[in-house]
N, C-alpha and C positions, 0 to 999 in steps of 0.2 A: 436550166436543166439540172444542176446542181441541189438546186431546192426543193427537188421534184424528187429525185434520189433522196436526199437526208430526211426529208419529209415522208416519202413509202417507208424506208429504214426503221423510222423511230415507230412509225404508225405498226408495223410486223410487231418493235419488241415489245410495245404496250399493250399488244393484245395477245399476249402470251404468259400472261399473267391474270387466272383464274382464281375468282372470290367465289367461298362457298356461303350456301343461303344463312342470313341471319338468323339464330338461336335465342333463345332466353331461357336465364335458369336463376333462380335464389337459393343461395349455398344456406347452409344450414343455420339456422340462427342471425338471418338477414331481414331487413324489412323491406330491401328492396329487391326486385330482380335486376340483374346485368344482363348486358347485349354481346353475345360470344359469336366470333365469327372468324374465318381464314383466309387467307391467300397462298396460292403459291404458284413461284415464277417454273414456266417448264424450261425455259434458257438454264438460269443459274440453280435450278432445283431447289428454289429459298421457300423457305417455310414461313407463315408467319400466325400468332393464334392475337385478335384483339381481344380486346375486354372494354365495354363503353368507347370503344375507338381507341386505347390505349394497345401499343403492341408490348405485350409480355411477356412472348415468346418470337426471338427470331433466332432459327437456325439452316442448315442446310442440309438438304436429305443429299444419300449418295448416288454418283451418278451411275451405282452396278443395281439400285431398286432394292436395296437393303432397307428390311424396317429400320424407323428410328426413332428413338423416346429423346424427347426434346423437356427442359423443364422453366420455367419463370416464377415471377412472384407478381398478385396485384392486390393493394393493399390489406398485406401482413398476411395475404392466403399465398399458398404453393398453389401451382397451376403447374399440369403435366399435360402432354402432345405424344399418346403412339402413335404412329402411323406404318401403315401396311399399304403394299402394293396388290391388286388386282388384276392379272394379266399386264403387267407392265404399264396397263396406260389410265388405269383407274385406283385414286387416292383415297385412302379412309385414313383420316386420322380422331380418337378417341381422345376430346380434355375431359380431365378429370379437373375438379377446383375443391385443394384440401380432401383428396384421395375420395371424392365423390363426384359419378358419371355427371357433367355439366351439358356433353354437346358431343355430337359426329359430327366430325367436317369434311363435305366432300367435295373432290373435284375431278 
């Protein structure tokens, strides 16, 4: 019974945590494009922006729905994360990579 519990438990927190559709974008003077894409947990309100599967931004939005500008770095560019709330239960967040529109990330 025991395993039936921690097994529902874990199964609840892992599906509380929503990835927005993958993006593609080549920053300015690139020859390739990158794969820009999110997550974020509704439990702990964690934020996360990948780059090729690398995360380069993790932070945590607050739990009163305050925008937040979150910032990283992936190789030698800045990467920035606004994010605004929607009715409380709808997420945008805008990357910019080297202060140029990359990707909206929703969830």
């Amino acid at each position: 019974m025991k395993k039936i519990i921690i097994a529902a438990l874990l199964a609840t927190l892992l599906g509380c945590t929503s990835a927005s559709p993958k993006q593609y974008y080549r920053p300015a003077g690139a020859e390739q494009q990158v794969e820009v894409y999110g997550r974020f947990d509704q439990i702990s309100f964690e934020h996360q922006v990948l780059i090729n599967g690398n995360v380069v931004i993790d932070g945590q939005l607050s739990y009163n729905y305050d925008d937040g500008h979150f910032s990283g770095e992936y190789e030698g560019m800045t990467v920035t994360s606004d994010c605004k709330w929607k009715l409380k239960k709808d997420l945008t967040c805008l990357v910019k990579i080297n202060d140029e529109m990359a990707a909206t990330l929703t969830f």
